[in-house]
LOTOR-602460 format. One line per 8 residues: for each residue x, y, z of C-alpha. Coordinates in pm, 1 decimal. Layout:
X:Y:Z | ...
***
This chain:
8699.5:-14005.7:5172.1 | 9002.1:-14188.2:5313.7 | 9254.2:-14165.3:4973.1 | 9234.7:-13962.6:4708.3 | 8985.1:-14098.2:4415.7 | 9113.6:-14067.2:4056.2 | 8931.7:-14073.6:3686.2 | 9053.0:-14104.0:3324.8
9014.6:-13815.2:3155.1 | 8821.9:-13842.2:2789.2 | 8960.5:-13597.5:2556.3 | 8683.1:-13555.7:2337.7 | 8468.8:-13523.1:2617.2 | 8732.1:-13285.7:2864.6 | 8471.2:-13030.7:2945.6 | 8248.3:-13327.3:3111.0
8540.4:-13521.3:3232.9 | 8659.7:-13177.0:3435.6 | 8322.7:-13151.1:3565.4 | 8288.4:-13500.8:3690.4 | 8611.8:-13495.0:3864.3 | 8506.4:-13144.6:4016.1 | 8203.4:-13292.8:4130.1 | 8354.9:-13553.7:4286.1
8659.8:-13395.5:4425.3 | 8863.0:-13645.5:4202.7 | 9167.6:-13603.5:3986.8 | 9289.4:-13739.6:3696.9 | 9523.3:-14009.8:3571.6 | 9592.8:-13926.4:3175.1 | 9603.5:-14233.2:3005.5 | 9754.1:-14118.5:2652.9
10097.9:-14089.2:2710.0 | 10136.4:-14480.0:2674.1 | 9985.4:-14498.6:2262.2 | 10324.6:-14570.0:2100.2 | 10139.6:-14333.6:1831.3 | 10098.1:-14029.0:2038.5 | 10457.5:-14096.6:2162.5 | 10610.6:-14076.4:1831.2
10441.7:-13763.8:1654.0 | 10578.7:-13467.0:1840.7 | 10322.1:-13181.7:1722.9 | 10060.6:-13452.8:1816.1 | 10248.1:-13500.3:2198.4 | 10286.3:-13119.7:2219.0 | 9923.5:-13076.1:2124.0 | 9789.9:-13298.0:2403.5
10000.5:-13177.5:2673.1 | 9934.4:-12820.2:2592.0 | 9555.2:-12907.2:2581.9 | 9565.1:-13035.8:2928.4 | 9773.6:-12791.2:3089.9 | 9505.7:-12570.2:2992.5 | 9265.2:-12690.3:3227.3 | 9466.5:-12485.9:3472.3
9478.0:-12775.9:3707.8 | 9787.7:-12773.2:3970.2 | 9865.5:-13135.6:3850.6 | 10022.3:-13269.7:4202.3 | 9728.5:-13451.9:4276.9 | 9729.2:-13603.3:3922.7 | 9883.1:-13943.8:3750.6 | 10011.2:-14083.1:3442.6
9973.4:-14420.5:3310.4 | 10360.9:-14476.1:3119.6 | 10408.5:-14724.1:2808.7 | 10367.6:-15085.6:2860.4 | 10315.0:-15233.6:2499.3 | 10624.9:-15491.3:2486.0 | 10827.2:-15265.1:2729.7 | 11064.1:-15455.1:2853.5
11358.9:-15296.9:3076.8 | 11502.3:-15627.4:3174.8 | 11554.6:-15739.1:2754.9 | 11849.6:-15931.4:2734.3 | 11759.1:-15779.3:2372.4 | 11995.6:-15453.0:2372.1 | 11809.7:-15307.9:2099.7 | 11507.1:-15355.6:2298.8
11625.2:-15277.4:2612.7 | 11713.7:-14881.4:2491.0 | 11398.6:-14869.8:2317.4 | 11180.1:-14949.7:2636.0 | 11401.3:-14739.0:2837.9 | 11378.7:-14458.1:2538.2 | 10943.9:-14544.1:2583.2 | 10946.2:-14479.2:2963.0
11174.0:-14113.0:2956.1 | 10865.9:-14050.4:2692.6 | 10632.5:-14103.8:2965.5 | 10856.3:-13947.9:3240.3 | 10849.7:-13659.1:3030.5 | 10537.1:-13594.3:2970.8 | 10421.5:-13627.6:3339.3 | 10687.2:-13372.1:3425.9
10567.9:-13156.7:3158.2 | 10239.4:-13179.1:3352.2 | 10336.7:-13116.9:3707.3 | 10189.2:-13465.3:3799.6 | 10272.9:-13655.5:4111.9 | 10353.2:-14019.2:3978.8 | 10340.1:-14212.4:3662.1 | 10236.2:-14575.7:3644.4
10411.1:-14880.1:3486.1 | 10370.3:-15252.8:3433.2 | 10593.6:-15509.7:3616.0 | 10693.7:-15715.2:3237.4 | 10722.2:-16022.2:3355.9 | 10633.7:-16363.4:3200.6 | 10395.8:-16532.3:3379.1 | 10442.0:-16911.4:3491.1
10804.1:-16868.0:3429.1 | 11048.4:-16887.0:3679.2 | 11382.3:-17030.3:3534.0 | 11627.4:-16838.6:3765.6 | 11810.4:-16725.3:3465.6 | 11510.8:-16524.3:3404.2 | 11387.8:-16439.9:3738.8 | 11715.3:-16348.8:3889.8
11776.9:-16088.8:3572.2 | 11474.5:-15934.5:3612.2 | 11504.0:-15840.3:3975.9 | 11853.7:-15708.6:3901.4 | 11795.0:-15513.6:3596.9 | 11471.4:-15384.1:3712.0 | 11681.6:-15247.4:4084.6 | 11854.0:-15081.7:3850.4
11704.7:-14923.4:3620.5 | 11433.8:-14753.4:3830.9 | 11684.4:-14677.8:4066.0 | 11862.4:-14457.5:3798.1 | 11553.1:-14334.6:3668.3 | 11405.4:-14199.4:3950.6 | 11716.3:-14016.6:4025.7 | 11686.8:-13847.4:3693.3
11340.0:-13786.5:3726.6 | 11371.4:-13638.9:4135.6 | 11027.1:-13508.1:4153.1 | 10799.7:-13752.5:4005.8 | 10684.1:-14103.9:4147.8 | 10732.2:-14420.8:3994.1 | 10464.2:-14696.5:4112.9 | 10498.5:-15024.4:3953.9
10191.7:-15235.8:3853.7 | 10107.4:-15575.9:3805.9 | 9948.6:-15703.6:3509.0 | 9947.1:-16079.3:3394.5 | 10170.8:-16163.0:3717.7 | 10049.2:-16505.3:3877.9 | 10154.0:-16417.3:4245.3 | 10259.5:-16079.4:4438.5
10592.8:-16199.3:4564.2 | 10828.7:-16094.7:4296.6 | 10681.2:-15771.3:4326.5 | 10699.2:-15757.8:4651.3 | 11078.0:-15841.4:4605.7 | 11143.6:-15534.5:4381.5 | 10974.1:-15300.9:4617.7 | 11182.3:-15400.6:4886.2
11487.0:-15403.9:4736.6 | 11377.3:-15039.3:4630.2 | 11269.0:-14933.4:4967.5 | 11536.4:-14686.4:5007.9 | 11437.9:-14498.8:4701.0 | 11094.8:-14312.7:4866.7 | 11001.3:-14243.6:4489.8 | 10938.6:-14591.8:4447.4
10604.8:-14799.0:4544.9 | 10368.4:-15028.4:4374.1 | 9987.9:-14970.9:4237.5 | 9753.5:-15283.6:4266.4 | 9532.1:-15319.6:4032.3 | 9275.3:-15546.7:4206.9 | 9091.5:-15677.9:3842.7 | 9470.8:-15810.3:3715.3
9537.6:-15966.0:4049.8 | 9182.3:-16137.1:4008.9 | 9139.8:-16242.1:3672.5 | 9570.9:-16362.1:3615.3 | 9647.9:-16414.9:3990.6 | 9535.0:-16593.4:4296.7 | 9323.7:-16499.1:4606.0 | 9326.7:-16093.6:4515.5
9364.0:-16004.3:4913.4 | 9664.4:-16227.1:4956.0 | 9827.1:-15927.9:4666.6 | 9648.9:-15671.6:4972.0 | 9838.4:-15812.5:5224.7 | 10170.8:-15924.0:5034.6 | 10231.7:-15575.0:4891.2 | 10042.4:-15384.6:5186.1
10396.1:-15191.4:5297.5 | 10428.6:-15068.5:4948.3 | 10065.0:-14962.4:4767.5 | 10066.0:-14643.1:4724.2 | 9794.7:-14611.3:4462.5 | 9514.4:-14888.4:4356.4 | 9366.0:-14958.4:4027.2 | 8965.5:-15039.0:4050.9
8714.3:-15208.9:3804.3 | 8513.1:-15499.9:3767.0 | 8516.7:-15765.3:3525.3 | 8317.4:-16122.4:3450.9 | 8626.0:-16295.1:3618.6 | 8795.6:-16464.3:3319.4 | 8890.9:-16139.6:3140.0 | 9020.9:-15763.4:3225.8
8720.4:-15608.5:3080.9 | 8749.4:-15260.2:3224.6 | 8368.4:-15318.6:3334.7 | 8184.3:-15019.3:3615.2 | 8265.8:-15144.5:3987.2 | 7924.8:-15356.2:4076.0 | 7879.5:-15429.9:3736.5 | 8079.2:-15774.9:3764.4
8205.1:-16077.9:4010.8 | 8425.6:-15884.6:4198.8 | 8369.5:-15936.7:4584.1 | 8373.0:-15554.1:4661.1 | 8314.6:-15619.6:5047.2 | 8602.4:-15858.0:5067.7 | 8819.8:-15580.3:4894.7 | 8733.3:-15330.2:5130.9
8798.2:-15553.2:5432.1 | 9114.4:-15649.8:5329.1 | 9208.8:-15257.5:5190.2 | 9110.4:-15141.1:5577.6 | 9276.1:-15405.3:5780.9 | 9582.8:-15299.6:5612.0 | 9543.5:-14962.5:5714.9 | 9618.9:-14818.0:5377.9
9522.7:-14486.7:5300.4 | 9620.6:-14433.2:4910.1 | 9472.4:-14318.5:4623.4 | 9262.2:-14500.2:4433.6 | 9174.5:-14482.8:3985.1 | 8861.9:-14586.6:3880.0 | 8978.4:-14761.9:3603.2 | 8776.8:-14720.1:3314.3
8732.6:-14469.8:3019.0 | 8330.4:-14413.7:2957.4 | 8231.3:-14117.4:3212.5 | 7911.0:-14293.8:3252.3 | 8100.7:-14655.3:3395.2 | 8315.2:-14401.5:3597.8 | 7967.7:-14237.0:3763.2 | 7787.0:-14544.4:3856.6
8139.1:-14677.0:3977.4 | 8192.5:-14410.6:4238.8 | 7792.5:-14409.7:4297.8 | 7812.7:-14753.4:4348.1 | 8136.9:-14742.5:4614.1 | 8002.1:-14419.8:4792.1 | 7676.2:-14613.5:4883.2 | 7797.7:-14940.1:4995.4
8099.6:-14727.9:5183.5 | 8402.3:-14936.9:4932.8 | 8681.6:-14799.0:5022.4 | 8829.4:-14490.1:4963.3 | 8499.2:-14408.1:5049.6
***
């Protein structure tokens, strides 16, 4: 493979999981360390991450997926500002409890809005704040995701003004630029100089269903000729939960050569 393919590991499957990834040659991207419930019960948090480190995996080729639910860095809310910032050092330190090599986190923004007052803010706050963070956090990757953003050039905007922070770089996910944006390679070659890590699934094209790659409307061929005429070479998450969805995905890409493959 070109990039580095990742799954989501099932805790009450982890035996299976760790044997599907070791099969593959895949690691993992936890997704638990963004459940606002997990977050706040700390045997609960200690639990999990002891659980995992068990595995005796080295954890640099592994990712996090960091809170999202109503996270909002750029509040002109105060209260809500500190408590998003207070969500993402949860999910910063988990991952460096973990020893993994990035954590993932949604843009926030409001789609079809683009009042300057807002826009302007957001690029501003956002410089900053990751900025800082990723100073405290010096050995862990921050890659920021879209989610119900319309087009890739505000996103495009943050990464740039963040290019002189290396920790910094954005993951795609393909479905979200889909199903809530327009012409998914046009996010491909917009954000090209920053992917570092891509988020794969397939869906029926009016919602983010989360659905096996081939099992939807995605244009998987068009994907992979836009993916290698950028020349990227980064890691890639199959993006859903049931082991079985995460096999036929990666049979399904392996056969018809979809990149990472």
């Amino acid at each position: 493979m070109t990039g580095t393919i990742s799954l989501i590991p099932d805790p009450k499957r982890l035996e299976e999981s760790c044997a599907l990834a070791e099969e593959w040659d895949a690691g993992f991207e936890y997704n638990d360390f963004y459940e606002p419930a997990l977050l706040d019960d700390p045997v609960r948090l200690r639990e999990r991450i002891a659980r995992y480190r068990a595995l005796g995996r080295s954890g640099r080729g592994d990712t996090l997926h960091g809170a999202f639910f109503d996270v909002t860095v750029h509040s002109r809310d105060g209260q809500i500002r500190a408590l998003s910032e207070h969500r993402v050092r949860q999910s910063m330190d988990a991952a460096q409890s973990l020893g993994v090599r990035a954590v993932v986190f949604h843009t926030g923004l409001i789609p079809n809005y683009y009042d300057k007052l807002y826009s302007g803010p957001w690029l501003e706050d956002n410089f900053r704040f990751w900025t800082k963070l990723c100073a405290e956090y010096p050995g862990i990757e921050v890659w920021m995701e879209n989610m119900f953003d319309r087009e890739p050039e505000r996103l495009a905007e943050l990464a740039g003004a963040m290019r002189d922070v290396p920790q910094f770089g954005v993951c795609l996910d393909y479905a979200h630029a889909s199903v809530f944006g327009e012409e998914p390679g046009a996010w491909i070659r917009t954000l090209a100089p920053y992917i570092r890590h891509l988020h794969l699934n397939d869906n029926d094209g009016r919602a983010d269903r989360h659905d096996a790659v081939g099992d939807g409307v995605t244009n998987w061929a068009d994907f992979d000729r836009e993916i290698r005429a950028a020349g990227l070479r980064c890691s890639a998450l199959i993006e859903t939960r049931s082991l079985e969805k995460q096999r036929r995905s990666l049979q399904f890409m392996r056969e018809r050569r979809i990149y990472p493959f």
